[in-house]
CHARMM internal coordinates of N, CA and C (Angstrom, degrees):
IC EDIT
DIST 1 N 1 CA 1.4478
DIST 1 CA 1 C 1.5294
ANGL 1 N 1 CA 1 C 108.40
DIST 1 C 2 N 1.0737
ANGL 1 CA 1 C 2 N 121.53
DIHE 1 N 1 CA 1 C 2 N 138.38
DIST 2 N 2 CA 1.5938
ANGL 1 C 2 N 2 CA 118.33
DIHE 1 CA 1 C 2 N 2 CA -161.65
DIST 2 CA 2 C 1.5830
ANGL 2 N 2 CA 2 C 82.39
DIHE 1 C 2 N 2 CA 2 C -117.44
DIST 2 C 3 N 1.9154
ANGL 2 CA 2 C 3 N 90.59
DIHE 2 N 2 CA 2 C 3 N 154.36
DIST 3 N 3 CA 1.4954
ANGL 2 C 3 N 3 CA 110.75
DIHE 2 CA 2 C 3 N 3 CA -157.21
DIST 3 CA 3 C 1.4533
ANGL 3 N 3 CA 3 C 112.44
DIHE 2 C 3 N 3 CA 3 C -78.62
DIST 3 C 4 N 1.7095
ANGL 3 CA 3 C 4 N 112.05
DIHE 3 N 3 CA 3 C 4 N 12.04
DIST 4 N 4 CA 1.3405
ANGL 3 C 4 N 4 CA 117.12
DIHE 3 CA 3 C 4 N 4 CA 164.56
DIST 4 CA 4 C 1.0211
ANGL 4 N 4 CA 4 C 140.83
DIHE 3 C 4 N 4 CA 4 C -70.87
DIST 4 C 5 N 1.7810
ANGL 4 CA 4 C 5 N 97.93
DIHE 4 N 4 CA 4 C 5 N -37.30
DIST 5 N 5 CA 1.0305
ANGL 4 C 5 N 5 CA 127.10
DIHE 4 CA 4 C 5 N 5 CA 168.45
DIST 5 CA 5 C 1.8812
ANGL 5 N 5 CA 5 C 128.28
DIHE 4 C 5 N 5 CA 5 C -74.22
DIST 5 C 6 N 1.3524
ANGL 5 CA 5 C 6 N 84.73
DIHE 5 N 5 CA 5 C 6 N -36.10
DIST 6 N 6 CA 1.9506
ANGL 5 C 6 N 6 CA 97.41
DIHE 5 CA 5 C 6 N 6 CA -176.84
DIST 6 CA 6 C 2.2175
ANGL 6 N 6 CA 6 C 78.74
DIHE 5 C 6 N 6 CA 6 C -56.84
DIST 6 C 7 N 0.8692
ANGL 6 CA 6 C 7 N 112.26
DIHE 6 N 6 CA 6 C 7 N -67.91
DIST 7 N 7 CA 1.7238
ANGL 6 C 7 N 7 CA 131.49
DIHE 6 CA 6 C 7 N 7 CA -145.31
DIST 7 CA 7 C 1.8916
ANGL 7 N 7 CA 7 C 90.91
DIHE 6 C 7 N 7 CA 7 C -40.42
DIST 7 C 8 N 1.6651
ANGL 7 CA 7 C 8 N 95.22
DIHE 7 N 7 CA 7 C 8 N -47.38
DIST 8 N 8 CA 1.7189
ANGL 7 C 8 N 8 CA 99.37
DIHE 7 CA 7 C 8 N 8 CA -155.57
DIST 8 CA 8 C 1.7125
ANGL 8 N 8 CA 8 C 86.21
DIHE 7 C 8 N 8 CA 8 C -80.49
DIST 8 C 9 N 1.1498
ANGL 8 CA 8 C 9 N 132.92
DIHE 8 N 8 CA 8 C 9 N -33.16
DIST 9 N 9 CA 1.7531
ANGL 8 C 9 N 9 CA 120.87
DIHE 8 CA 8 C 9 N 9 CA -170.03
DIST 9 CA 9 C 1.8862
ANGL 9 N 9 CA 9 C 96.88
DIHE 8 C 9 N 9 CA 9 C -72.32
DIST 9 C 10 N 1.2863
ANGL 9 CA 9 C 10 N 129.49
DIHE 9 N 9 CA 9 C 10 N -13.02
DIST 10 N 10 CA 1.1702
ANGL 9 C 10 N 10 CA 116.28
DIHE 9 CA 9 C 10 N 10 CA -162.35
DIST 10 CA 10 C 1.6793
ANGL 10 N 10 CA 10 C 79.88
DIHE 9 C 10 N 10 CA 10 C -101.68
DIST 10 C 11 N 1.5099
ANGL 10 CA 10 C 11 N 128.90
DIHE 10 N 10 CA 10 C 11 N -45.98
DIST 11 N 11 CA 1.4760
ANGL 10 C 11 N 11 CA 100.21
DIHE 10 CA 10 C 11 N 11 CA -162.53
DIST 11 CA 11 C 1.7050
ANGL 11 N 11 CA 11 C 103.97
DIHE 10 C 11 N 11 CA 11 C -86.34
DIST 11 C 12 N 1.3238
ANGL 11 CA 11 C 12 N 109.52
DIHE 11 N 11 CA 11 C 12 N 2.82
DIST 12 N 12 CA 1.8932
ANGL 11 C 12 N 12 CA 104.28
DIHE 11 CA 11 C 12 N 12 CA 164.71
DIST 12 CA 12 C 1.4882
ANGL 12 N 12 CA 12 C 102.56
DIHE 11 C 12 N 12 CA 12 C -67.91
DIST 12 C 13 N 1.0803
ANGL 12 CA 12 C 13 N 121.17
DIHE 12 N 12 CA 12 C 13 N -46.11
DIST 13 N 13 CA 1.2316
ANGL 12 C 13 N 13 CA 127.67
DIHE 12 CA 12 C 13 N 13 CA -149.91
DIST 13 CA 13 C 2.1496
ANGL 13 N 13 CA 13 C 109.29
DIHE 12 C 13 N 13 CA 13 C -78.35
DIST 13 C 14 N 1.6560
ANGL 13 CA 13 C 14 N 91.57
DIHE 13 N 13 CA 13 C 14 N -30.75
DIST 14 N 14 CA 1.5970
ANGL 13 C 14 N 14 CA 100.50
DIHE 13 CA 13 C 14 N 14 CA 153.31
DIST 14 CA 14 C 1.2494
ANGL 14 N 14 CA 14 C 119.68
DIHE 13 C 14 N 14 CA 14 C -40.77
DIST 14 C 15 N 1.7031
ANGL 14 CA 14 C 15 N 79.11
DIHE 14 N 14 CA 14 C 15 N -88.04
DIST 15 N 15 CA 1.7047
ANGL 14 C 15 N 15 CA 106.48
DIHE 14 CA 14 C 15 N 15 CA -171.22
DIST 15 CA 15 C 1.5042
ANGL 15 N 15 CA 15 C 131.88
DIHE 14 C 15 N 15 CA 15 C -57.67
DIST 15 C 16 N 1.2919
ANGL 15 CA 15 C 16 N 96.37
DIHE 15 N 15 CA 15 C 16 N -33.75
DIST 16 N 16 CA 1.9020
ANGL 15 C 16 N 16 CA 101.16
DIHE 15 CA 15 C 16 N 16 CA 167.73
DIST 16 CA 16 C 1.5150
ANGL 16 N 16 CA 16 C 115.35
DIHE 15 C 16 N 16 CA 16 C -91.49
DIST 16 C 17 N 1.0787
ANGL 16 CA 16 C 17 N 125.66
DIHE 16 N 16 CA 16 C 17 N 5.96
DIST 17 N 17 CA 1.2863
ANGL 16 C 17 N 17 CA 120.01
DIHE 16 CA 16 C 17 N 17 CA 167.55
DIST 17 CA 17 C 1.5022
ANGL 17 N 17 CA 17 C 133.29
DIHE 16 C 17 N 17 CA 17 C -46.65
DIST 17 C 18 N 1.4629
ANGL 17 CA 17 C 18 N 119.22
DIHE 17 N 17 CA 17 C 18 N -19.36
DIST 18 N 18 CA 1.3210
ANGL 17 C 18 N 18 CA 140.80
DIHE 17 CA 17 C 18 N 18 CA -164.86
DIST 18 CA 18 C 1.4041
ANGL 18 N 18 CA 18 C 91.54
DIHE 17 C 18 N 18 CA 18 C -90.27
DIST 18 C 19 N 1.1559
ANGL 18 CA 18 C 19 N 125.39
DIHE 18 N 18 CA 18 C 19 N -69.96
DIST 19 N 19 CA 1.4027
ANGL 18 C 19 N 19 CA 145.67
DIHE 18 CA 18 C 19 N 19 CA 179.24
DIST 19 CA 19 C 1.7837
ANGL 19 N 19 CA 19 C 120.80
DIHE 18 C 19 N 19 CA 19 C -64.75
DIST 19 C 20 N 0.9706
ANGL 19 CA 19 C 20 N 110.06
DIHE 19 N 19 CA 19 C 20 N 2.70
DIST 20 N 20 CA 1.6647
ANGL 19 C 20 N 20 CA 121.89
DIHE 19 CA 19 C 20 N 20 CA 173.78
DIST 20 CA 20 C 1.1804
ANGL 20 N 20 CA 20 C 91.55
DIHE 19 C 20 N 20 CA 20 C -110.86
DIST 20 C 21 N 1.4542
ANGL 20 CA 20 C 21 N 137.39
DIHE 20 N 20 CA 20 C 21 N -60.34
DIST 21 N 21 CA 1.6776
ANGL 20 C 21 N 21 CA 135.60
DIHE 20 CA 20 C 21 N 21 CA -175.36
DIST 21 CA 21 C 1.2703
ANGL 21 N 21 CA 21 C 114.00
DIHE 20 C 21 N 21 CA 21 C -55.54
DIST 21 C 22 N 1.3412
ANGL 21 CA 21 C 22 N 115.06
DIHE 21 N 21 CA 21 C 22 N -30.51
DIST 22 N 22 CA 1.6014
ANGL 21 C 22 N 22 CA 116.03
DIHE 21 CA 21 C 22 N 22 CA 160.56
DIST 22 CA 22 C 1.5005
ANGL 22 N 22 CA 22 C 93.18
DIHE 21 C 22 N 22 CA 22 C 108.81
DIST 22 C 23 N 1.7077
ANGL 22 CA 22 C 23 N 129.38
DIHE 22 N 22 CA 22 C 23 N 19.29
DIST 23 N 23 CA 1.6713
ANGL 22 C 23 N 23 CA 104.57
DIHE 22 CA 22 C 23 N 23 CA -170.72
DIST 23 CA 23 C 1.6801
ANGL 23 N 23 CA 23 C 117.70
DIHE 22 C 23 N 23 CA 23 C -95.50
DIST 23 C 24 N 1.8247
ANGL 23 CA 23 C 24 N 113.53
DIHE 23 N 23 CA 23 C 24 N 0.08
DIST 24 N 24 CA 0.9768
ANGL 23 C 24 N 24 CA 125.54
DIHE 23 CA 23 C 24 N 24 CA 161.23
DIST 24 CA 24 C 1.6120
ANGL 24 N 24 CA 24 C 120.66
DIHE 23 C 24 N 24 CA 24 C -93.39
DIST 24 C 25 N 1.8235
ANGL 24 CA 24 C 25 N 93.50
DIHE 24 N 24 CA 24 C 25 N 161.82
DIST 25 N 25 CA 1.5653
ANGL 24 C 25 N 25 CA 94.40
DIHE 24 CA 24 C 25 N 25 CA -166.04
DIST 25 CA 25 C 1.4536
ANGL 25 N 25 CA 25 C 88.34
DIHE 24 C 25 N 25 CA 25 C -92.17
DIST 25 C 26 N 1.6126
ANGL 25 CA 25 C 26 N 97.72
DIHE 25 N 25 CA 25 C 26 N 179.54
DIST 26 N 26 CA 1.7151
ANGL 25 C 26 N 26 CA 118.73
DIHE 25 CA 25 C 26 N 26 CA -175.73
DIST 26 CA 26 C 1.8349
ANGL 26 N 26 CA 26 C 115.06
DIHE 25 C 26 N 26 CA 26 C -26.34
DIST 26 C 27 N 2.0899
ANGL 26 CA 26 C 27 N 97.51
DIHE 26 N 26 CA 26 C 27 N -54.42
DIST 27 N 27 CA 0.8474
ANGL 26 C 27 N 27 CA 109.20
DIHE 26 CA 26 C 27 N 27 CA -159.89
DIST 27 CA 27 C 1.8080
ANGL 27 N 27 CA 27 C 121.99
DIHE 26 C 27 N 27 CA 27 C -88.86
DIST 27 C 28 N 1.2324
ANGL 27 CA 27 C 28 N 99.19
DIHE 27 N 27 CA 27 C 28 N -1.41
DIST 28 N 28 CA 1.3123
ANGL 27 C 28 N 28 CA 109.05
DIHE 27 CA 27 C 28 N 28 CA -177.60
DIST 28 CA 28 C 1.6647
ANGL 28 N 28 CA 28 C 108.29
DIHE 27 C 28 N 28 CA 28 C -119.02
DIST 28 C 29 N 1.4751
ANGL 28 CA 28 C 29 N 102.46
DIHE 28 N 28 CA 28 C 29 N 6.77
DIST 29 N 29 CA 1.7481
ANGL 28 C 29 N 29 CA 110.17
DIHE 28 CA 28 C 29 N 29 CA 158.84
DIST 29 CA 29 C 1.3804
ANGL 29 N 29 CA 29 C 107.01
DIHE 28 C 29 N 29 CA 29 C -91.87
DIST 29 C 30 N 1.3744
ANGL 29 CA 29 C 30 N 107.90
DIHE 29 N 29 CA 29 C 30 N -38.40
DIST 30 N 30 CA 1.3959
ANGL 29 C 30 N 30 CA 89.92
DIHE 29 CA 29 C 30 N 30 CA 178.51
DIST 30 CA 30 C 1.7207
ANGL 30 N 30 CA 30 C 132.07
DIHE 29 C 30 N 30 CA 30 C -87.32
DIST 30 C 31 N 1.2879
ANGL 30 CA 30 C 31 N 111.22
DIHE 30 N 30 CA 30 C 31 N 1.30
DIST 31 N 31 CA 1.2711
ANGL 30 C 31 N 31 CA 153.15
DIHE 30 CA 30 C 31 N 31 CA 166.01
DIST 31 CA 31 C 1.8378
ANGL 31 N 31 CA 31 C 103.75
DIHE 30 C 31 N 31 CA 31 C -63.66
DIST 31 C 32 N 1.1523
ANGL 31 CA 31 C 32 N 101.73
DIHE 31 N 31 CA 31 C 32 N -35.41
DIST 32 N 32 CA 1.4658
ANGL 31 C 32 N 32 CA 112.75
DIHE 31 CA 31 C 32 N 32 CA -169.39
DIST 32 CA 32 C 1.3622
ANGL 32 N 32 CA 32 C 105.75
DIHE 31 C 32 N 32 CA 32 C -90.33
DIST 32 C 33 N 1.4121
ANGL 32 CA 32 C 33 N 109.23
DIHE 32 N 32 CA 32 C 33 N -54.51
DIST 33 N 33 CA 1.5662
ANGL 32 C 33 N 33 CA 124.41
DIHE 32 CA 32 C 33 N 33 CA 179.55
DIST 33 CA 33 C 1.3982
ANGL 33 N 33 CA 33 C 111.55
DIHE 32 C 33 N 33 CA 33 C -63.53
DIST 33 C 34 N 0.9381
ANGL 33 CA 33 C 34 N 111.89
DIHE 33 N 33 CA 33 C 34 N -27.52
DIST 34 N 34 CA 1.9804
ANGL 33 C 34 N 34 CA 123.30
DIHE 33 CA 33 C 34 N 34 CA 176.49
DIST 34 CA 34 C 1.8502
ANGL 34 N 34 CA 34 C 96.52
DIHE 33 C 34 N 34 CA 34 C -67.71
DIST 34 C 35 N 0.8858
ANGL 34 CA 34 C 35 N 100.68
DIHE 34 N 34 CA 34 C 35 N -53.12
DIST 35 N 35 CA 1.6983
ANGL 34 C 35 N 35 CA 110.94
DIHE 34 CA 34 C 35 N 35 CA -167.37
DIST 35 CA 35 C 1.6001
ANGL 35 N 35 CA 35 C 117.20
DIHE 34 C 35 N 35 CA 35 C -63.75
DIST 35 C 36 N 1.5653
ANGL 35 CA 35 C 36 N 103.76
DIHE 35 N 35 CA 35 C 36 N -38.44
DIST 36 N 36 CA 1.3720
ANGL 35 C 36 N 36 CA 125.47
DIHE 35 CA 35 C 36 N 36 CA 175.47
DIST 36 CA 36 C 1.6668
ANGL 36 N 36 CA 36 C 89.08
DIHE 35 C 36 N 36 CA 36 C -64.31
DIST 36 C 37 N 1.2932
ANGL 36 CA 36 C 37 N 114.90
DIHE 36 N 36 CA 36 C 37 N -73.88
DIST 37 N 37 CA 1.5499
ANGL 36 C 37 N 37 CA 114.07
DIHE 36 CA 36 C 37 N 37 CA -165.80
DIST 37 CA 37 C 1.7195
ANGL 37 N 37 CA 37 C 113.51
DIHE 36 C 37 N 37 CA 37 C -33.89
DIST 37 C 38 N 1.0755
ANGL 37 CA 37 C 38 N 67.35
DIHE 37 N 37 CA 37 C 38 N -65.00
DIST 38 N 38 CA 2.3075
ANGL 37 C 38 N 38 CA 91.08
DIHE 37 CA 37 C 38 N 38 CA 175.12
DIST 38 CA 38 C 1.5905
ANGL 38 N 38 CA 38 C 106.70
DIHE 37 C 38 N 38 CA 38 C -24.90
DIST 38 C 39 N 1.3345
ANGL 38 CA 38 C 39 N 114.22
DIHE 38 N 38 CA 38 C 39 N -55.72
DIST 39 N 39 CA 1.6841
ANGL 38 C 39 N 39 CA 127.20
DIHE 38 CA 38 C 39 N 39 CA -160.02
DIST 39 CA 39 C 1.6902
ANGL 39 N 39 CA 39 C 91.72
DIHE 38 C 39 N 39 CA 39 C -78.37
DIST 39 C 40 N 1.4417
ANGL 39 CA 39 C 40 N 110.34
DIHE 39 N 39 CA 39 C 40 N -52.44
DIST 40 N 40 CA 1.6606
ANGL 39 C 40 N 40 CA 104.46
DIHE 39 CA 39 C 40 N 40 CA -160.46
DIST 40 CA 40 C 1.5939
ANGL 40 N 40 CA 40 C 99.68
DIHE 39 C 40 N 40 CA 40 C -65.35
DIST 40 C 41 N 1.7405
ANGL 40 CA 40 C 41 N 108.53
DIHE 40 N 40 CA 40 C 41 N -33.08
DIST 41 N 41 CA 1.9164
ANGL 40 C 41 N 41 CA 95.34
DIHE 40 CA 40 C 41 N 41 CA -166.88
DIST 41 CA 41 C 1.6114
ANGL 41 N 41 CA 41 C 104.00
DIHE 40 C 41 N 41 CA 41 C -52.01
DIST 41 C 42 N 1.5191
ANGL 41 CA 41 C 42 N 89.16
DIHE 41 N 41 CA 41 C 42 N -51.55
DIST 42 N 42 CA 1.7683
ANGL 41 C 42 N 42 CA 101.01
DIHE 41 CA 41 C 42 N 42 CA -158.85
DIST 42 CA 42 C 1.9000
ANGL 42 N 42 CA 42 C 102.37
DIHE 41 C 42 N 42 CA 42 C -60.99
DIST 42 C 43 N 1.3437
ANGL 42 CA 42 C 43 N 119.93
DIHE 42 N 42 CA 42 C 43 N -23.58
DIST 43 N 43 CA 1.3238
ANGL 42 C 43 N 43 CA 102.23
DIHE 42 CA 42 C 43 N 43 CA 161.05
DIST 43 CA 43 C 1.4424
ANGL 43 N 43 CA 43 C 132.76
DIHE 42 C 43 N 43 CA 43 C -55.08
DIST 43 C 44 N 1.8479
ANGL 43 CA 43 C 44 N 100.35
DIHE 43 N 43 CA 43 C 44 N -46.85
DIST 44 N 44 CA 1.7061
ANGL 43 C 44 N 44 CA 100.26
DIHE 43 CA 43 C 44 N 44 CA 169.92
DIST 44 CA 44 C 1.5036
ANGL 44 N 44 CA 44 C 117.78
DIHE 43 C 44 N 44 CA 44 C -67.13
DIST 44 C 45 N 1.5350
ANGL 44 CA 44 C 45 N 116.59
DIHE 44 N 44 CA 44 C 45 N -34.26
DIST 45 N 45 CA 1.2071
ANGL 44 C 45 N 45 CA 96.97
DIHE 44 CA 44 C 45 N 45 CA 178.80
DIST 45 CA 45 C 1.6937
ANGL 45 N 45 CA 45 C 120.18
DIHE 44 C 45 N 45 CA 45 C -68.48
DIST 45 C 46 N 1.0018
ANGL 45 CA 45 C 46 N 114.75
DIHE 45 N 45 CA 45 C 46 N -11.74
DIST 46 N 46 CA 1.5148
ANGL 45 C 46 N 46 CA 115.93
DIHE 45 CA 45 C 46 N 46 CA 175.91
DIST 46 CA 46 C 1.8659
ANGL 46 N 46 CA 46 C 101.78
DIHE 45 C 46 N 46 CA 46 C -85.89
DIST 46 C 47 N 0.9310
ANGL 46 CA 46 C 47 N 107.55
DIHE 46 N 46 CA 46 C 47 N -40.99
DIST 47 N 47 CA 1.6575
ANGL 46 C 47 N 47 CA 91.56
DIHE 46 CA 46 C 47 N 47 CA 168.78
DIST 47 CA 47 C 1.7132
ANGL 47 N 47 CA 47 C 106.98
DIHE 46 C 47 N 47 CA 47 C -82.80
DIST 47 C 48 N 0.7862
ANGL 47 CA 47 C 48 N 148.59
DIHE 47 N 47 CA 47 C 48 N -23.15
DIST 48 N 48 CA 1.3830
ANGL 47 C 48 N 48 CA 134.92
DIHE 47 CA 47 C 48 N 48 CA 150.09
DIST 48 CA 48 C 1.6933
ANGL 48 N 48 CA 48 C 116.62
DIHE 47 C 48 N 48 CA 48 C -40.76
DIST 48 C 49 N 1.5991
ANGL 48 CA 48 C 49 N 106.09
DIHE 48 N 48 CA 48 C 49 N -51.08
DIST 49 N 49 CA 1.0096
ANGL 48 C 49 N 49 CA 96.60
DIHE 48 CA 48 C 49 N 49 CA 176.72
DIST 49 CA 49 C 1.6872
ANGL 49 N 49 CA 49 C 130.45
DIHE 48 C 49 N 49 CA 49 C -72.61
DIST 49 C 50 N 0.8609
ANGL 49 CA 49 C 50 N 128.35
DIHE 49 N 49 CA 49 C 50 N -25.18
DIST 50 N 50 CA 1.5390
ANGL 49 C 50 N 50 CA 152.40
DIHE 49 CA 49 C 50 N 50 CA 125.63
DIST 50 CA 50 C 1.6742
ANGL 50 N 50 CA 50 C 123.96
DIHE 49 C 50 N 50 CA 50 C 8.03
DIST 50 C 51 N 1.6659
ANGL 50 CA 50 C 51 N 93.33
DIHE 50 N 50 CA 50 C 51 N -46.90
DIST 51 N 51 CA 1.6339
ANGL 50 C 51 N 51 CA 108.29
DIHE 50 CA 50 C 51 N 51 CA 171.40
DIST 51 CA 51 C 1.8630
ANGL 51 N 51 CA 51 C 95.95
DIHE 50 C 51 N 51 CA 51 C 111.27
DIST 51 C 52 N 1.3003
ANGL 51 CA 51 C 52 N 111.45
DIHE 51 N 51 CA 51 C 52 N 17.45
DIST 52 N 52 CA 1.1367
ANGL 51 C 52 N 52 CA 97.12
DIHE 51 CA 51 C 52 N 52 CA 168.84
DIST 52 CA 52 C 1.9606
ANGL 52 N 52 CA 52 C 122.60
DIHE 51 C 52 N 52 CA 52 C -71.38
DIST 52 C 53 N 1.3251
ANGL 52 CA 52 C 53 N 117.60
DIHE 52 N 52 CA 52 C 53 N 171.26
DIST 53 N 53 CA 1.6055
ANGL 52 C 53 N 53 CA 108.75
DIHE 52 CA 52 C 53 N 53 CA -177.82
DIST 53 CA 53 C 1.7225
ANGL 53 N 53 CA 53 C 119.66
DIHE 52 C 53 N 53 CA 53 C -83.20
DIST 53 C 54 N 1.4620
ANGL 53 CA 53 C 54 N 95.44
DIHE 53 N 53 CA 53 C 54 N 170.86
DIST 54 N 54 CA 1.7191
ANGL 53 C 54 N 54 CA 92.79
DIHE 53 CA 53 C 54 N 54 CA -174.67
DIST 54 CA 54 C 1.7641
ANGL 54 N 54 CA 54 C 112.80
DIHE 53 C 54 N 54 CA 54 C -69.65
DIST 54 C 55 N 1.4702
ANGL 54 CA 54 C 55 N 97.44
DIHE 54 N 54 CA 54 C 55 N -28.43
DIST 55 N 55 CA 1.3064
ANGL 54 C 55 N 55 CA 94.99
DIHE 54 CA 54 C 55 N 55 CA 179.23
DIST 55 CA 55 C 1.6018
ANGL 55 N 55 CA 55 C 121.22
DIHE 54 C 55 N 55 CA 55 C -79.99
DIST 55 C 56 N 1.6847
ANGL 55 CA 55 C 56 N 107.80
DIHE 55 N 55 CA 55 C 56 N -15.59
DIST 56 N 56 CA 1.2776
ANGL 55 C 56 N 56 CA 107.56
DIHE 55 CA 55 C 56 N 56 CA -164.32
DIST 56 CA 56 C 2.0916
ANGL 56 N 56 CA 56 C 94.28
DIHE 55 C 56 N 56 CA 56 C -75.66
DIST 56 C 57 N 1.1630
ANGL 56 CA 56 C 57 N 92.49
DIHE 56 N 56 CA 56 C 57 N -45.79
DIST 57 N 57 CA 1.7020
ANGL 56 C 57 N 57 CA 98.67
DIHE 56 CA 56 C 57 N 57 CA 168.42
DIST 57 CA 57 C 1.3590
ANGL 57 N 57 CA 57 C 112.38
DIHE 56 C 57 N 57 CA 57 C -49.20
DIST 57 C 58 N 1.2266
ANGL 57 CA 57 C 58 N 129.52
DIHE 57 N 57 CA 57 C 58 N -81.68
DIST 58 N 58 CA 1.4832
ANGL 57 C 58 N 58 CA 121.70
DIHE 57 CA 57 C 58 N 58 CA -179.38
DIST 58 CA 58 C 1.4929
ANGL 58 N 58 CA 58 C 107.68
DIHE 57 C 58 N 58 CA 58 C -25.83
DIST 58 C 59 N 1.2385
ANGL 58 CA 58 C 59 N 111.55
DIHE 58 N 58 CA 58 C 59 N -61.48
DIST 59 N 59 CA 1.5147
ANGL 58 C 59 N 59 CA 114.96
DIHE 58 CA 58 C 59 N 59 CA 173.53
DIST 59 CA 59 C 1.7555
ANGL 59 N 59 CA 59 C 124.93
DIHE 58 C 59 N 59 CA 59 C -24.14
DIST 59 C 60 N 1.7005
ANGL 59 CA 59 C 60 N 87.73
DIHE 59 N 59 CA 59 C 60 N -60.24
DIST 60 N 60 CA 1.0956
ANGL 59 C 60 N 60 CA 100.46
DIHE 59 CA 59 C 60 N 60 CA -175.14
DIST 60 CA 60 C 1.6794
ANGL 60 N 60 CA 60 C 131.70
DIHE 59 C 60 N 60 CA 60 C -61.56
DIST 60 C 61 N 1.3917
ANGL 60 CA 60 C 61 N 96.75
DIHE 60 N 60 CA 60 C 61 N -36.51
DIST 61 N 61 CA 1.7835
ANGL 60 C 61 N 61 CA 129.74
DIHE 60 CA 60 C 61 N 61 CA 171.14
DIST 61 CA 61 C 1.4852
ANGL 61 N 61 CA 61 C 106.95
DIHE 60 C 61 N 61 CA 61 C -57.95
DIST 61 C 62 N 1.4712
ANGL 61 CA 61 C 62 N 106.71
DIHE 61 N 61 CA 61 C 62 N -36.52
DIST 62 N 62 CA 1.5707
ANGL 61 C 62 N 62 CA 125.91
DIHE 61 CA 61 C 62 N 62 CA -169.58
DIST 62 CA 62 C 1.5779
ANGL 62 N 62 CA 62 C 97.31
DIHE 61 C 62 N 62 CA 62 C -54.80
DIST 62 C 63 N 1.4771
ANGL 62 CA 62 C 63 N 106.47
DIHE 62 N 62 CA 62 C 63 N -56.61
DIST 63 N 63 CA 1.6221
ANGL 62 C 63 N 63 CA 132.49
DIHE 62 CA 62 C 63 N 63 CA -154.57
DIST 63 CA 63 C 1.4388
ANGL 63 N 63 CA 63 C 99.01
DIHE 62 C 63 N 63 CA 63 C -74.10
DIST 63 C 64 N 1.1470
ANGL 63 CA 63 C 64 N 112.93
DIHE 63 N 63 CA 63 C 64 N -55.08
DIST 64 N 64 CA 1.3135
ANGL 63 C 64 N 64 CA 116.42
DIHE 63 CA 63 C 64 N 64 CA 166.62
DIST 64 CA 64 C 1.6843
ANGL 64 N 64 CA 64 C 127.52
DIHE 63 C 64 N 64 CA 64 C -19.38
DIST 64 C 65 N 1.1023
ANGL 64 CA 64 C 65 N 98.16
DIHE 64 N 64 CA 64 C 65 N -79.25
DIST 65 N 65 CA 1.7742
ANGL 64 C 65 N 65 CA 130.84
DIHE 64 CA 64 C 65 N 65 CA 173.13
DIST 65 CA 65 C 1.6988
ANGL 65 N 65 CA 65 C 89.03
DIHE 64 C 65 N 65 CA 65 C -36.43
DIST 65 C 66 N 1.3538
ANGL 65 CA 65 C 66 N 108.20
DIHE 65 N 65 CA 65 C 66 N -74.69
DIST 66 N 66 CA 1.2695
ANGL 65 C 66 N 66 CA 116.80
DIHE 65 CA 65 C 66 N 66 CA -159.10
DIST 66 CA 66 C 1.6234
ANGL 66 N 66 CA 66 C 107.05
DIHE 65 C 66 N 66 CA 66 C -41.84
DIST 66 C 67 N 1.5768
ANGL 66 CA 66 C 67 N 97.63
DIHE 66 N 66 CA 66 C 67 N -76.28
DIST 67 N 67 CA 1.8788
ANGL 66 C 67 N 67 CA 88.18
DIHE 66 CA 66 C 67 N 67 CA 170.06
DIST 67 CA 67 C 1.3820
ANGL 67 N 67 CA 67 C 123.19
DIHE 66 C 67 N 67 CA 67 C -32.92
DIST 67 C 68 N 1.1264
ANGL 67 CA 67 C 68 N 111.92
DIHE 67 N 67 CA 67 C 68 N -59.22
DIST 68 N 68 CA 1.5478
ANGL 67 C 68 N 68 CA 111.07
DIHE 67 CA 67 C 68 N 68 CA -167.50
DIST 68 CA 68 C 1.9945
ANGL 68 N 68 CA 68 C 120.70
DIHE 67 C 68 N 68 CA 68 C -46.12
DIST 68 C 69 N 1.7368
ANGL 68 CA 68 C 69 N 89.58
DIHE 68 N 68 CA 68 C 69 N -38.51
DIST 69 N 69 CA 1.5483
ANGL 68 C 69 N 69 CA 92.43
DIHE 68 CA 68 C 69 N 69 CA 169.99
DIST 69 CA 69 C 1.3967
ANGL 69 N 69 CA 69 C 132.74
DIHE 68 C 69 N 69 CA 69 C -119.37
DIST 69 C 70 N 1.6292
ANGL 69 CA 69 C 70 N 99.55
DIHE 69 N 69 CA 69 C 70 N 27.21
DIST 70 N 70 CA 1.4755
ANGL 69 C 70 N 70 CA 114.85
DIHE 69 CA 69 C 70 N 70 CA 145.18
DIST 70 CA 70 C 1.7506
ANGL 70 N 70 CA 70 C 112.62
DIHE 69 C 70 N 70 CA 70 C -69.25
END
COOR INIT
IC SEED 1 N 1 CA 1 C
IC BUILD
């Protein structure tokens, strides 16, 4: 498991906590999930910008997705 992944399942597991327990409504889960997205892109794009690779990004975008709709 690469340490991109450990990092992004621990801050899903923060940040969506509200919204997995079910104590927000429709519109303020997805309010949440927008926000979560927001923080993780702008992380890859800053390691993209960095000089990281195209694949390590795709990768990363990959991982992304996945948490979000686990």
């Amino acid at each position: 498991m690469s340490t991109h992944l450990k990092t992004l399942q621990a801050h899903a597991k923060t940040a969506l906590k509200p919204a997995v327990q079910g104590h927000l409504s429709p519109a303020e889960r997805i309010a949440l999930y927008k926000r979560f997205l927001k923080i993780e892109e702008h992380r890859i794009k800053l390691r993209h910008r960095a000089g990281a690779g195209g694949i390590e990004i795709a990768s990363a975008r990959a991982e992304l997705l996945d948490v979000v709709l686990r």
